[in-house]
N, C-alpha and C positions, 0 to 999 in steps of 0.2 A: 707610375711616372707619366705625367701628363705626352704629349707628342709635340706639343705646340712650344718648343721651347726655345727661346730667344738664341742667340746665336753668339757665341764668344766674339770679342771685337775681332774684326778682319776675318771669322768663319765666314763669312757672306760671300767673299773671292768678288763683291761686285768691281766696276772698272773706276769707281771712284777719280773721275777727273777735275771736279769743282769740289774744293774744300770746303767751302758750304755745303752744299747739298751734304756732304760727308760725315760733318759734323752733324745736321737739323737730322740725320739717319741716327748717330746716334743718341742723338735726345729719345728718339722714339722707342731703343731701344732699352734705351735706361728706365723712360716710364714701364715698357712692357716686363723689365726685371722689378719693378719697384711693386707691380701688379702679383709676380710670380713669387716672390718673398713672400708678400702678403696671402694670396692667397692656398700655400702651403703651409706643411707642416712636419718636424722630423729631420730627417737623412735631405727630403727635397727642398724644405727650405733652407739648409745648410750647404747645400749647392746651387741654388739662387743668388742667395747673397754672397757668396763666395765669386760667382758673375757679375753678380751688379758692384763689389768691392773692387776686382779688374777692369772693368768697363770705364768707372769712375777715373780709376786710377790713370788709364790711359787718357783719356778725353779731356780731364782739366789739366795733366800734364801737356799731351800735346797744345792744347790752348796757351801754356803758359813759353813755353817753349818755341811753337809758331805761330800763332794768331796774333798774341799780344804783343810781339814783337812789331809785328806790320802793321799793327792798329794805332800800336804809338806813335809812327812817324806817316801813315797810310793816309789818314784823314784827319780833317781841324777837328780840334776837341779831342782827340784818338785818345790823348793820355789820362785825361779824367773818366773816359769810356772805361780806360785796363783800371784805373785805378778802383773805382767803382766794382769792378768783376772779380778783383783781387780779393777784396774786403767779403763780399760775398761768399767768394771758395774758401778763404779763412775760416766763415763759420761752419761750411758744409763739413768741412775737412775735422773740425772740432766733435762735433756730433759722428762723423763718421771715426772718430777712434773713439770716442768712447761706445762704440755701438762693437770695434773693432775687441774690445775687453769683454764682451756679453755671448753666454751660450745663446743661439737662436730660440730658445725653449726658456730664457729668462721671462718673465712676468716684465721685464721692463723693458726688454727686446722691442716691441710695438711700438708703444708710444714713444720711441726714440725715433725709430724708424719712419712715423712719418713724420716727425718733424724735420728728418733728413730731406723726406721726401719733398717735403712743402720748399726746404731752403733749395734744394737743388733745380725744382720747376721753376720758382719764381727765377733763381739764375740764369735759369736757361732760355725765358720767355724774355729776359731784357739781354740776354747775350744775344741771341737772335733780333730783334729793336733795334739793339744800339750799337752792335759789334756786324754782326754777318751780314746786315745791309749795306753798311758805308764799305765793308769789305769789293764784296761785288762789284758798287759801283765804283768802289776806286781802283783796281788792278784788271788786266786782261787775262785771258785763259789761259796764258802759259804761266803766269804767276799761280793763278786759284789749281792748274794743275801740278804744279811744285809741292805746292803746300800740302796738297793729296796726298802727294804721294809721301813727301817724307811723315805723315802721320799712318800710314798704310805701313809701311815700312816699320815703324816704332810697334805698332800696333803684333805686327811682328815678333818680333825680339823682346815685347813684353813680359816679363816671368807673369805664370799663372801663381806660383808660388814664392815668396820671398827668400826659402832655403830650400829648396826640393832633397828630399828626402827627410827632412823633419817634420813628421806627423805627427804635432802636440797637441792634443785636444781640441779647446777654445782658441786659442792662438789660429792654428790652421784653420778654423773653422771662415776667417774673414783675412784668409792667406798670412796671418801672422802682424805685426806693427805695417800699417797702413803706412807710415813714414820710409818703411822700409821697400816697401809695395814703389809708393811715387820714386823715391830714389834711384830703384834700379830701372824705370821708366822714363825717367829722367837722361839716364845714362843712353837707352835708348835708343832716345828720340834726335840725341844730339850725336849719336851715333850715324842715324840713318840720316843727320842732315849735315854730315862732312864735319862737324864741331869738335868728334868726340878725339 
């Protein structure tokens, strides 16, 4: 088992004040799970992706629950910006349940994966463009430190597992239905932001 290994969302305990910077942390760590999938094999790539599945999980939820909220009303254009990014995690999220139905040791496991990968960079490089910049420059630091926090918070109260204590094979392998994964992330997020 490698030592080098990415860190569960919110393992990092960093102080996370600007919800930018917070989120462009975990883009990085998503490529460096997408790297640790790939270059595994076995038991460790099924605990890779089983991190990169809750990472995900968290990060486009919290976006869809705090970002996209502020972006809508935040800046001109904001709403063809979420709407654009919507369309986008639609198809991550498609590819990411059917990859969610695959043992890690399927022959078609790979070439899913990275087209997962492909769809969520490219996401990420125009979420970053067209979303996290107009962010910044439109709000002040007690807003981008709100945002932190309540996705710090979620990030939290995240299940690692979608039913804990059922260890189903393939299912648990990618924490079980990925819809199931965002919903209770969902719950959350809007939890940790006074909603729930």
């Amino acid at each position: 088992m490698s030592e080098l290994k990415t860190p569960h969302a919110g393992d990092d305990l960093a102080k996370d004040d600007d919800v930018v910077s917070l989120l462009m942390r975990q883009h990085g760590d998503i490529r460096n799970l997408f790297d640790e999938v790939e270059a595994t094999t076995g038991e460790e790539r099924r605990d890779a992706f089983r991190r990169l599945v809750r990472l995900l999980a968290v990060h486009e939820t919290a976006e869809e629950e705090v970002v996209h909220p502020f972006a809508r009303k935040g800046f001109p254009g904001g709403e063809q910006v979420v709407k654009d990014r919507l369309a986008e995690e639609k198809a991550a999220k498609e590819t990411l349940s059917a990859l969610d139905d695959m043992d890690t040791d399927d022959p078609k496991f790979m070439p899913q994966l990275l087209k997962l990968r492909q769809d969520v960079q490219e996401h990420a490089r125009a979420e970053e463009r067209y979303e996290f910049t107009h962010i910044r420059r439109s709000t002040d630091v007690t807003n981008l430190a709100a945002m932190a926090k309540a996705i710090k918070a979620a990030e939290a109260m995240a299940p690692t597992r979608p039913h804990p204590g059922v260890e189903s094979g393939a299912k648990n392998m990618a924490l079980g239905p990925v819809a199931a994964l965002m919903d209770r992330t969902k719950d959350a997020v809007r939890q940790a932001m006074g909603k729930g």
